[in-house]
C-alpha positions as a Markdown table, in Angstrom:
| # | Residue | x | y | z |
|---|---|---|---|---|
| 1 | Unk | 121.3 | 155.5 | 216.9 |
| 2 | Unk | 118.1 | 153.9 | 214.6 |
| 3 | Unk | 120.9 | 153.3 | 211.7 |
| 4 | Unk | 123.4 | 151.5 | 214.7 |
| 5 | Unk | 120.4 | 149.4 | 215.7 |
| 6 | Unk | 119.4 | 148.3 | 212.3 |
| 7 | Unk | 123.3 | 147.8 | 211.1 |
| 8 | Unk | 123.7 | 145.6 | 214.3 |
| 9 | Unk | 120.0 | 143.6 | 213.8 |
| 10 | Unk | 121.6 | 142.8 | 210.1 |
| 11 | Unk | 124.8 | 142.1 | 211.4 |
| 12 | Unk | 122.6 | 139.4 | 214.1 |
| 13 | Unk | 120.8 | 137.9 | 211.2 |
| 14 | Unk | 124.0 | 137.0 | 208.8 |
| 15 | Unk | 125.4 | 135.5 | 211.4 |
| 16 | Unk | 126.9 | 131.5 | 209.9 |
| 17 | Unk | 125.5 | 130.3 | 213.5 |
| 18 | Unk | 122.3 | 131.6 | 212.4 |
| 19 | Unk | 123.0 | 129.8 | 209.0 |
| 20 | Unk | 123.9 | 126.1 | 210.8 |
| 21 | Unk | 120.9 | 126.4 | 212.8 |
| 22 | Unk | 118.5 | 127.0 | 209.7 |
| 23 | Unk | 120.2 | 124.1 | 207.9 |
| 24 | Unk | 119.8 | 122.3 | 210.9 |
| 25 | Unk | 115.8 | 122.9 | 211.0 |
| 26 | Unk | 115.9 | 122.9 | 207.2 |
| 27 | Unk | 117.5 | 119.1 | 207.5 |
| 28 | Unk | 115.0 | 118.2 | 210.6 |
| 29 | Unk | 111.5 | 119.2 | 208.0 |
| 30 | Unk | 112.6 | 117.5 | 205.3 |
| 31 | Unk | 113.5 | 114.3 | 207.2 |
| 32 | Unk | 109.5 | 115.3 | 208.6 |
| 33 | Unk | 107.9 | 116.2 | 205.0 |
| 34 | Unk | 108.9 | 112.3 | 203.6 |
| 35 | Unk | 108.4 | 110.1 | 207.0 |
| 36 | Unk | 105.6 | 112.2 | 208.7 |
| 37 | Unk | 101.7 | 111.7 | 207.8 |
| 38 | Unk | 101.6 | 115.4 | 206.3 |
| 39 | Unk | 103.8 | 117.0 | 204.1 |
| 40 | Unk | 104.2 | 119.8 | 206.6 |
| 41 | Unk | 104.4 | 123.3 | 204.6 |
| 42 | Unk | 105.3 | 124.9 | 207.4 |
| 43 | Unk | 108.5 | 122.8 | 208.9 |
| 44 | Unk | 110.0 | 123.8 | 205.4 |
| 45 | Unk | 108.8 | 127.4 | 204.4 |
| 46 | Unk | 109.9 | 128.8 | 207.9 |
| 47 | Unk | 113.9 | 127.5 | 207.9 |
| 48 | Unk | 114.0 | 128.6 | 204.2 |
| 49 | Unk | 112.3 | 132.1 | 204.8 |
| 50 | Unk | 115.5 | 131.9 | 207.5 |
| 51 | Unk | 118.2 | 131.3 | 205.2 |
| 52 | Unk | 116.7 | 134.0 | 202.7 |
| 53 | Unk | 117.0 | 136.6 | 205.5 |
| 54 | Unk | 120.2 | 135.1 | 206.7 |
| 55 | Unk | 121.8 | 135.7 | 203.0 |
| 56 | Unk | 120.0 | 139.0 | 202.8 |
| 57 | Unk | 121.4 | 140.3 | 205.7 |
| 58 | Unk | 125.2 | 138.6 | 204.6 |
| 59 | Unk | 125.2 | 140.4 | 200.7 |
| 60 | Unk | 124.2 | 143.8 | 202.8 |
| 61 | Unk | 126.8 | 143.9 | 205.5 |
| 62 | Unk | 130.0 | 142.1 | 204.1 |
| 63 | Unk | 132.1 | 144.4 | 201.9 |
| 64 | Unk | 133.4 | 141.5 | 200.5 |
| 65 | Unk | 130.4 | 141.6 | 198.3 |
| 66 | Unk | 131.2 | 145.1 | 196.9 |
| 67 | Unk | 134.4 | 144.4 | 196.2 |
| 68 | Unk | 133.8 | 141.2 | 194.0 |
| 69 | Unk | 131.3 | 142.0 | 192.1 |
| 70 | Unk | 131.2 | 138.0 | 190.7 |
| 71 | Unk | 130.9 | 137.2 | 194.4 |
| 72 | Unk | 127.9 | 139.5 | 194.7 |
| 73 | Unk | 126.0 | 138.3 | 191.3 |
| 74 | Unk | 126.8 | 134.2 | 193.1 |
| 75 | Unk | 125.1 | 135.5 | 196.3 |
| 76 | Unk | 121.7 | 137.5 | 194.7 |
| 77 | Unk | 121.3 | 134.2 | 192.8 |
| 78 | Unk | 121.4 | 131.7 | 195.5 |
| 79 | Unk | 119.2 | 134.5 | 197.7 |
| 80 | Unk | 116.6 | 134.2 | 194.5 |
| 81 | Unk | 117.2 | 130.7 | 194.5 |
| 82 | Unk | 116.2 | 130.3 | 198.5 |
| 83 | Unk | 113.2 | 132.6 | 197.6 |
| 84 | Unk | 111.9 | 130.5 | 194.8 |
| 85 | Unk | 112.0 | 127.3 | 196.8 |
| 86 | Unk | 110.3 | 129.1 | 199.5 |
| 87 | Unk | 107.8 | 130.6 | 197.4 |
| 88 | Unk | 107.5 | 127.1 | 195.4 |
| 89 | Unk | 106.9 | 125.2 | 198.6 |
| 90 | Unk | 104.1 | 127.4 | 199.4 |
| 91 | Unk | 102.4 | 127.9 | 196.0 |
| 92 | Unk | 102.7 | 123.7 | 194.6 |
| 93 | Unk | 100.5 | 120.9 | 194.2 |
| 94 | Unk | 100.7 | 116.9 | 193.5 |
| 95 | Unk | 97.4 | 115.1 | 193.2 |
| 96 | Unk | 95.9 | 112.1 | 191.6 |
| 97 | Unk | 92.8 | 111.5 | 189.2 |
| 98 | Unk | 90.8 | 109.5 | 187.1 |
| 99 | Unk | 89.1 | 109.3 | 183.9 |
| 100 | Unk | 87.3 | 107.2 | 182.2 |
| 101 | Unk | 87.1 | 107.1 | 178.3 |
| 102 | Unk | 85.0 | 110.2 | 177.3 |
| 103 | Unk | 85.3 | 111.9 | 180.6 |
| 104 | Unk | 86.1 | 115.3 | 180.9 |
| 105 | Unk | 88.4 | 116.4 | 183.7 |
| 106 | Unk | 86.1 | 119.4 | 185.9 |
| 107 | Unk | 88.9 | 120.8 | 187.6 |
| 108 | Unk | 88.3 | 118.5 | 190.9 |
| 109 | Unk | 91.4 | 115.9 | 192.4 |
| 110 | Unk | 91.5 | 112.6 | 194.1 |
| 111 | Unk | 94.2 | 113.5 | 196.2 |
| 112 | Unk | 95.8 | 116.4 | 196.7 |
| 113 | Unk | 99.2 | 117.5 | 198.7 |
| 114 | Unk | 99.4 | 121.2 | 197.9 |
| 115 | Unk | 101.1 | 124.5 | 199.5 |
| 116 | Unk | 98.7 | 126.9 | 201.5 |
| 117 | Unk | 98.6 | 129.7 | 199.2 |
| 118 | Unk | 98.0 | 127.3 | 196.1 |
| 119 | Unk | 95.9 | 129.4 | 193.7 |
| 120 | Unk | 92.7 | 127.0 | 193.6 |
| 121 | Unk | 90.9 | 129.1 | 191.1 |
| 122 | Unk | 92.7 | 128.0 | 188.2 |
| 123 | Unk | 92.8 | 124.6 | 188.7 |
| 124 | Unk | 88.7 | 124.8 | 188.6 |
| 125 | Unk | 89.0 | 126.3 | 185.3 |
| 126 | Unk | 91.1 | 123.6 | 183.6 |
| 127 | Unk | 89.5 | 121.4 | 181.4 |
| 128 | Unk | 90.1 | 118.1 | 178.9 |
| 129 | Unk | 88.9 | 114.9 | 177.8 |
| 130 | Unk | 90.7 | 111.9 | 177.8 |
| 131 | Unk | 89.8 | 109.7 | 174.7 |
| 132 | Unk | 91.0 | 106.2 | 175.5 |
| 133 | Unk | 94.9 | 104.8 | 175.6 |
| 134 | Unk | 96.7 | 102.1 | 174.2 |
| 135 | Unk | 99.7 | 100.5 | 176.2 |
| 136 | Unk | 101.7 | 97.6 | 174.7 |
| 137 | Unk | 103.3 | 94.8 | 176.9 |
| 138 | Unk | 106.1 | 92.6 | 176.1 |
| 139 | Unk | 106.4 | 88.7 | 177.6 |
| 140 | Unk | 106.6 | 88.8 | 181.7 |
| 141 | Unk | 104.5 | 91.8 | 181.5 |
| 142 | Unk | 106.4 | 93.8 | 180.9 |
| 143 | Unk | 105.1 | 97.8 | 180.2 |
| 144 | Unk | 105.8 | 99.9 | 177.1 |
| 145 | Unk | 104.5 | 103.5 | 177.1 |
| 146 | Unk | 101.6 | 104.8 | 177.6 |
| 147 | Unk | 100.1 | 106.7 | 174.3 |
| 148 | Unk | 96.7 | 108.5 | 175.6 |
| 149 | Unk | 95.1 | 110.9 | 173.7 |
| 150 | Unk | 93.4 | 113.8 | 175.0 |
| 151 | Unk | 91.8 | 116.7 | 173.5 |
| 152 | Unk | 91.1 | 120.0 | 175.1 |
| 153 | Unk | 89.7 | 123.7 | 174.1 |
| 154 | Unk | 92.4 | 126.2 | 173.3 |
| 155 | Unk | 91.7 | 130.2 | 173.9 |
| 156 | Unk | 90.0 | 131.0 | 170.5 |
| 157 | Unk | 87.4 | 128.4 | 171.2 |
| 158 | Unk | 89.0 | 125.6 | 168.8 |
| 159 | Unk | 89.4 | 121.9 | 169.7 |
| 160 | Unk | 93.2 | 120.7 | 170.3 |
| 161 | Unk | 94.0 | 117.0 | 170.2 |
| 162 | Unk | 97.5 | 115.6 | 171.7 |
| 163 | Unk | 99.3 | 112.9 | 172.8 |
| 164 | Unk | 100.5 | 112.4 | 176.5 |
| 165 | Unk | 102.6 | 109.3 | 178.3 |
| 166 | Unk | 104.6 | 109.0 | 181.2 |
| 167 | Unk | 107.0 | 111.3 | 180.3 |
| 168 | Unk | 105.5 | 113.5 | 177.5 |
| 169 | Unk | 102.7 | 115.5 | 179.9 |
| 170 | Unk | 99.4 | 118.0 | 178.9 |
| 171 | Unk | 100.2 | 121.5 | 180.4 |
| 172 | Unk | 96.8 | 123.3 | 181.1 |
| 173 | Unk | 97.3 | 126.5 | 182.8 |
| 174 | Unk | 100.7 | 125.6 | 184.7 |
| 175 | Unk | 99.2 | 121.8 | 185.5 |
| 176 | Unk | 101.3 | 118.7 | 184.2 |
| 177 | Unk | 99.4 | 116.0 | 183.6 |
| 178 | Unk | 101.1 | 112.9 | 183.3 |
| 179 | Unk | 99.6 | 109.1 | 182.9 |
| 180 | Unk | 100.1 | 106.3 | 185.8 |
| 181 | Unk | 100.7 | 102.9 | 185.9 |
| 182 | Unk | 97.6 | 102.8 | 187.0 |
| 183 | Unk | 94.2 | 102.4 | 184.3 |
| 184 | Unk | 91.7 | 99.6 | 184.4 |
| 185 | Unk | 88.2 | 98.6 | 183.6 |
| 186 | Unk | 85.2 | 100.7 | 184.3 |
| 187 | Unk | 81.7 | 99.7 | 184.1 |
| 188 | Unk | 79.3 | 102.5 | 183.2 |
| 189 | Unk | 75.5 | 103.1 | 184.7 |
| 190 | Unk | 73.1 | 105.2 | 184.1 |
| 191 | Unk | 71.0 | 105.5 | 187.1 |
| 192 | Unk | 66.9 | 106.6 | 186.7 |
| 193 | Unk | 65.6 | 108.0 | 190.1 |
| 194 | Unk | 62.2 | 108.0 | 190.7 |
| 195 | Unk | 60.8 | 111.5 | 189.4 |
| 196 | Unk | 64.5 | 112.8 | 188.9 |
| 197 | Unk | 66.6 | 113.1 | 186.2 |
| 198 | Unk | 68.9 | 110.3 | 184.6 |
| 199 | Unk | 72.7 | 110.0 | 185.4 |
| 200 | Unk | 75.5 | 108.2 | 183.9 |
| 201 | Unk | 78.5 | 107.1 | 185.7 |
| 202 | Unk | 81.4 | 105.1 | 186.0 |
| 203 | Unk | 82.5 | 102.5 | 188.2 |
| 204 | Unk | 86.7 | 102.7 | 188.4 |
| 205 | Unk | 87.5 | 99.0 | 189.5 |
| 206 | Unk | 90.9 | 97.9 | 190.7 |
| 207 | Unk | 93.8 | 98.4 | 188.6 |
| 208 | Unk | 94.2 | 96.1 | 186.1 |
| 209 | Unk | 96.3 | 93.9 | 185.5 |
| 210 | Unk | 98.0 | 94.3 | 189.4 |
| 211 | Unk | 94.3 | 93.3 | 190.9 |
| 212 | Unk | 93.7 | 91.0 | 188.0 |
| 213 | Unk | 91.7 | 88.8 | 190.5 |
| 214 | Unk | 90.2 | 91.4 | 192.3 |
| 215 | Unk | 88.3 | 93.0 | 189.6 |
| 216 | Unk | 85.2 | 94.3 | 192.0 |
| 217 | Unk | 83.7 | 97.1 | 193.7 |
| 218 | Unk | 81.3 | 98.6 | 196.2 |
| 219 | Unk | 80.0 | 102.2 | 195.6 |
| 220 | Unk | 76.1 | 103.8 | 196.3 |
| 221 | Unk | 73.8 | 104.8 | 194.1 |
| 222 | Unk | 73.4 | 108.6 | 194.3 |
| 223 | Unk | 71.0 | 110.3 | 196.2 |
| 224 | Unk | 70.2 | 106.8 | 197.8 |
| 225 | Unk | 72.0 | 105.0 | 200.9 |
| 226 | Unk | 71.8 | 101.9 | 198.8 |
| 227 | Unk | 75.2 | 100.2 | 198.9 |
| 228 | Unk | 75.7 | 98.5 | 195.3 |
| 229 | Unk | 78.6 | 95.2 | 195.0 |
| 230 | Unk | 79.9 | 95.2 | 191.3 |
| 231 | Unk | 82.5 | 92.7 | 189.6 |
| 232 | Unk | 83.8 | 92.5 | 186.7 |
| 233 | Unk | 83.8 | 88.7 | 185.0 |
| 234 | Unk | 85.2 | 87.6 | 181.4 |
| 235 | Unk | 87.3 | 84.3 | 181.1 |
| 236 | Unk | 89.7 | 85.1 | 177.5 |
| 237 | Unk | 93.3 | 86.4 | 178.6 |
| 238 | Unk | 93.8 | 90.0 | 178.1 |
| 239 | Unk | 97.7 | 90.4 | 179.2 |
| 240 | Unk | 99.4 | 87.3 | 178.3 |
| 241 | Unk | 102.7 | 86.7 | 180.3 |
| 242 | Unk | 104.1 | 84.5 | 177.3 |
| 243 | Unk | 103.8 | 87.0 | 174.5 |
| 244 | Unk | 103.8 | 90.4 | 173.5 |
| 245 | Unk | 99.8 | 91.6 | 174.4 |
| 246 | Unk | 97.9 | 95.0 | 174.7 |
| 247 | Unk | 95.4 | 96.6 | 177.1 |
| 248 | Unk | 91.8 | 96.2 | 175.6 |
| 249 | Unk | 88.5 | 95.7 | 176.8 |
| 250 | Unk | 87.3 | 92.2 | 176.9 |
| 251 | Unk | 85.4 | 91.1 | 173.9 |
| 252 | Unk | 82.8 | 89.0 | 175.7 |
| 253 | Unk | 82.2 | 89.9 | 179.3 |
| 254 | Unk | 79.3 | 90.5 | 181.9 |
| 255 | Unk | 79.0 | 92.3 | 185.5 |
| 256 | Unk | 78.1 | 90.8 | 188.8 |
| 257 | Unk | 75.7 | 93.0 | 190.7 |
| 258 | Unk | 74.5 | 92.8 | 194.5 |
| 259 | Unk | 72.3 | 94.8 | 195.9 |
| 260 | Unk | 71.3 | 93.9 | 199.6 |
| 261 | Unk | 70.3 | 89.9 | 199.5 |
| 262 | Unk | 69.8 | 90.1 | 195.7 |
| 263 | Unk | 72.3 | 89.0 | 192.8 |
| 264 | Unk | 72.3 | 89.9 | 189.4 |
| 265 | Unk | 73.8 | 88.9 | 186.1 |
| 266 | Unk | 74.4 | 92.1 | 183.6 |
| 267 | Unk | 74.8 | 92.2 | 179.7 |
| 268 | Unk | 75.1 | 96.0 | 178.3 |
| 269 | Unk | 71.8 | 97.1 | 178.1 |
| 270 | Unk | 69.7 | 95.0 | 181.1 |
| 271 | Unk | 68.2 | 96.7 | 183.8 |
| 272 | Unk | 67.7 | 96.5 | 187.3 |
| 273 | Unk | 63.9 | 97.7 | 188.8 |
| 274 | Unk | 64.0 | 99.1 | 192.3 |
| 275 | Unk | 61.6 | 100.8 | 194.4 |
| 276 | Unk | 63.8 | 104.2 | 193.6 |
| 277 | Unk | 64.5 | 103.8 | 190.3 |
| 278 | Unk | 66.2 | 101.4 | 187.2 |
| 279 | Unk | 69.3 | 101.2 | 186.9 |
| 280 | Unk | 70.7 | 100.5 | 183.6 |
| 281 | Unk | 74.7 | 99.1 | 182.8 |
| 282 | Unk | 75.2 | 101.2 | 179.6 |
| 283 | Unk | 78.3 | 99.3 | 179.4 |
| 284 | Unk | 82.6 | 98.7 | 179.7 |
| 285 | Unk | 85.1 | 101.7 | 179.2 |
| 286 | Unk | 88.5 | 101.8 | 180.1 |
| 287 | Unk | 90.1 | 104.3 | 182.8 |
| 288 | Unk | 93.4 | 106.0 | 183.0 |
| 289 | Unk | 95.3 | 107.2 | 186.7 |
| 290 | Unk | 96.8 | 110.8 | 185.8 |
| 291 | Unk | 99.7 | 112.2 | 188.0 |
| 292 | Unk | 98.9 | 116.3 | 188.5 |
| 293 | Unk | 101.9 | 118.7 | 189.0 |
| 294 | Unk | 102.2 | 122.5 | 189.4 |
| 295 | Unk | 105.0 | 124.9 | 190.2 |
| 296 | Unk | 105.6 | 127.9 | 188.7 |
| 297 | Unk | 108.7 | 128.5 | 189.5 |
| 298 | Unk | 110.5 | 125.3 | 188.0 |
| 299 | Unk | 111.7 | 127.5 | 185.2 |
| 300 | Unk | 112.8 | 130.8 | 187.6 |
| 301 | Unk | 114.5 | 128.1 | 189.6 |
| 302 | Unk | 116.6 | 127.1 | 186.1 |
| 303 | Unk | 117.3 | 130.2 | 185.5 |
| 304 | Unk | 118.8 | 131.4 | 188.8 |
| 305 | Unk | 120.7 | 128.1 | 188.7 |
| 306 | Unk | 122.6 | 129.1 | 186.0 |
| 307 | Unk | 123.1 | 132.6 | 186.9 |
| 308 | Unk | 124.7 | 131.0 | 189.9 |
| 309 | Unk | 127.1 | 128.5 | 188.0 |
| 310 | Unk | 127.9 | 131.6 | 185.9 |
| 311 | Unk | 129.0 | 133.5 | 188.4 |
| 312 | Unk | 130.5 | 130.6 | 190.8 |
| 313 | Unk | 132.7 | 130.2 | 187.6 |
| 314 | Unk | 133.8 | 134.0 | 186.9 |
| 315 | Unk | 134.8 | 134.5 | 190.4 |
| 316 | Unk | 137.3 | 131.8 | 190.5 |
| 317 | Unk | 138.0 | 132.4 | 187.2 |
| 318 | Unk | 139.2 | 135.7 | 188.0 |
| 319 | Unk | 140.4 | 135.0 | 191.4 |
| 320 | Unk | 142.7 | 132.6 | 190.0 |
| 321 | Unk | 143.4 | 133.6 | 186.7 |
| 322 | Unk | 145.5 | 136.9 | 188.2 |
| 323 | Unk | 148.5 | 134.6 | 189.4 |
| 324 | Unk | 150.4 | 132.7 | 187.1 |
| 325 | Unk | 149.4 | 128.7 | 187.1 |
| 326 | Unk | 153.8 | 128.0 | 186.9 |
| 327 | Unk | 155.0 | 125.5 | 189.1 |
């Protein structure tokens, strides 16, 4: 009676209504993950885990199965291929981040869209430097590759330097890193509180050259509420629309900086005296907008694919192979 109740329970879930109506929901959360707010993990995990036990229950009760076994092989692929995406949607992450020249990456994102059981521990431990970029433009502006090098510790302790673009990432522990459109100027500080210790920072303005007149920023010094205005001002053409150019830093520039009613006029190396400390502008660096991906099972995924082709093919080719092709 307990084998009758299970036999009919599988029989229930490899049902092809039960396989429209997870396609249906399967459909309905993707339409949700790209138009809605949030991603929504869940409005694609659950129809997937669905179809998994939908095709589960299908390889298990069809004889079918058993008696081709190219059939069968198709079927345990697309079930591993159901699981992976499953198991993909739930373990992933996209984010953004920023570096300046010099900085080293600690393991922390700008923005982040990533599956609930994401392992967050590794990410913390990854770690790399980005050491400036050069990016060629032709006339009209338009963008060659990226070439940023990076430089990052391998397991024995030793110092590895690479190359990375827009389509050539640096894989740290599962994470692609991939360079962005997106880079501009950054104006470096080092701030002196009062009786604390000295910090230097950077300042990301706009990207350049899409905000080419927009080349300022509001951020707060730390440990303060004081709200500081920055811009960026140089007058020689960096990106010239009528002939082949490259990114660089300006060769004669100076920062604008407000702070409450006050404005002032900043070479590298002036400082500014306030009741809570100096703050000094060490200078201009560049910054570069990385693109962060992870999913382990991109490769599984590969793999089942073509375990499934395989199979797809040696079914039909034996199912049709047995009677002659003669007109």
């Amino acid at each position: 009676m307990h084998q009758s109740a299970l036999m009919s329970a599988a029989r229930a879930l490899a049902s092809l209504k039960l396989t429209l109506a997870a396609l249906v929901l399967l459909g309905a959360g993707i339409v949700y993950a790209y138009i809605g707010e949030e991603r929504g993990n869940l409005t694609l995990v659950l129809p997937l885990a669905l179809l998994s036990l939908n095709l589960i229950a299908a390889v298990a009760t069809h004889p079918a199965f058993r008696k081709w076994n190219a059939l069968l092989v198709f079927h345990l692929a697309l079930i591993a291929l159901v699981l992976l995406v499953t198991i993909g949607r739930l373990t992933y992450l996209r984010g953004t981040v920023e570096l300046a020249t010099g900085e080293e990456f600690a393991g922390h994102l700008l923005e982040t869209d990533a599956g609930i059981w994401h392992p967050w521990k590794s990410l913390e431990k990854v770690r790399f430097v980005n050491h400036g970029f050069t990016i060629g433009y032709a006339p009209e502006l338009l963008r060659d590759r990226t070439r940023n090098k990076v430089s990052y510790l391998n397991d024995d302790g030793s110092e590895h330097a690479m190359e990375i673009g827009d389509q050539t990432p640096l894989v740290l522990a599962g994470y692609r890193f991939y360079t962005t459109p997106n880079k501009g100027f950054a104006p470096t500080f080092l701030w002196r509180p009062a009786g604390g210790e000295p910090m230097l920072g950077t300042v990301h303005l706009p990207s350049y050259p899409i905000h080419e007149y927009r080349q300022a920023r509001e951020w707060q010094l730390p440990g303060t509420g004081i709200q500081v205005w920055t811009m960026l001002q140089f007058d020689e053409i960096i990106l010239d629309p009528k002939a082949p150019s490259e990114f660089r830093l300006p060769k004669e520039h100076k920062v604008i900086v407000r702070i409450g009613a006050k404005r002032y006029e900043l070479q590298p190396g002036q400082a500014i005296d306030l009741p809570e400390g100096r703050l000094v502008y060490d200078g201009l660096r560049s910054w570069m907008g990385y693109s962060v991906f992870y999913d382990w099972t991109i490769h599984w995924l590969l793999a089942a694919s073509a375990v499934l082709i395989g199979a797809l093919g040696w079914h039909f080719w034996r199912k049709f192979s047995a009677k002659p092709w003669n007109p």
